[in-house]
C-alpha positions in Angstrom: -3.6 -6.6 17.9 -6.1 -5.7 15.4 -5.9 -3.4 12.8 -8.7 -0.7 12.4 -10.3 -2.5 9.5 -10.8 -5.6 11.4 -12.6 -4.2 13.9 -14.8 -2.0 12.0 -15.3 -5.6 10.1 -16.2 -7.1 13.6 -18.2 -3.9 14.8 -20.6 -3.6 11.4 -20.8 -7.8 11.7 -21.8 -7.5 15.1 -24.4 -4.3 14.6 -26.3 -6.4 11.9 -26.2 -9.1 14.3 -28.2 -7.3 16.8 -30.2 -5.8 14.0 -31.1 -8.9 12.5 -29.9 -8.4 9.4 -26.8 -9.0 7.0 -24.9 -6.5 5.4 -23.2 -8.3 2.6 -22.6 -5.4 0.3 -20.8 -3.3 2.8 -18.5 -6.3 3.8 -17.9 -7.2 0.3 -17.2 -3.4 -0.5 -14.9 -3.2 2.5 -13.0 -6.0 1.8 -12.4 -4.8 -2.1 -10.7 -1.8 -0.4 -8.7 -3.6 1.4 -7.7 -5.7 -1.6 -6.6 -2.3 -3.1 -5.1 -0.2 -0.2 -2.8 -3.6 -0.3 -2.2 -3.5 -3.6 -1.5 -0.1 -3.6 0.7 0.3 -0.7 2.8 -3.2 -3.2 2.9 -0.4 -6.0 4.4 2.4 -3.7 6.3 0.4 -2.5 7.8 -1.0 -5.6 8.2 2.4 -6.7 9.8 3.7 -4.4 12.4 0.6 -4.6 13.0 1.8 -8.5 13.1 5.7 -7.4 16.1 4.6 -5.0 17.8 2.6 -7.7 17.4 5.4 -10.1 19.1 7.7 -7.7 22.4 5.2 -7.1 22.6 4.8 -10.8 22.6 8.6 -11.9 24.7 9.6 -8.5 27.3 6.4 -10.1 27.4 8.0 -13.5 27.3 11.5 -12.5 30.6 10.3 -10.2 31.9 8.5 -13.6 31.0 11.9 -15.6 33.1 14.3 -12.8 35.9 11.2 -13.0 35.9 12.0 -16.9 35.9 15.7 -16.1 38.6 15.5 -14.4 40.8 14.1 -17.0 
């Protein structure tokens, strides 16, 4: 199955096709956004990887603070 940028990729390569021209620019543009919706989706989801670590850390030393409480 394609994904929606591959087939606007196909459908703009095969509408310069019938137009007889090239449109290098807009290829070379979408493909830079591709480069960074991948790269950013990588940082999201790295982030949110930290973000979930963060929480099981503080939820351990909050239980280690209510431990000490307790005492």
């Amino acid at each position: 199955m394609k994904t929606p940028a591959e087939q606007v990729r196909e459908s703009l390569e095969a509408l310069s096709r019938s137009a007889g021209y090239a449109a290098l620019e807009v290829l070379e543009y979408i493909e830079k956004l591709e480069e960074e919706n991948a790269r950013l989706t990588q940082s999201v989801k790295k982030l949110k990887l930290e973000a979930a670590r963060r929480t099981a850390s503080s939820d351990n030393m909050n239980s280690r603070l209510k431990d000490a409480l307790r005492e």
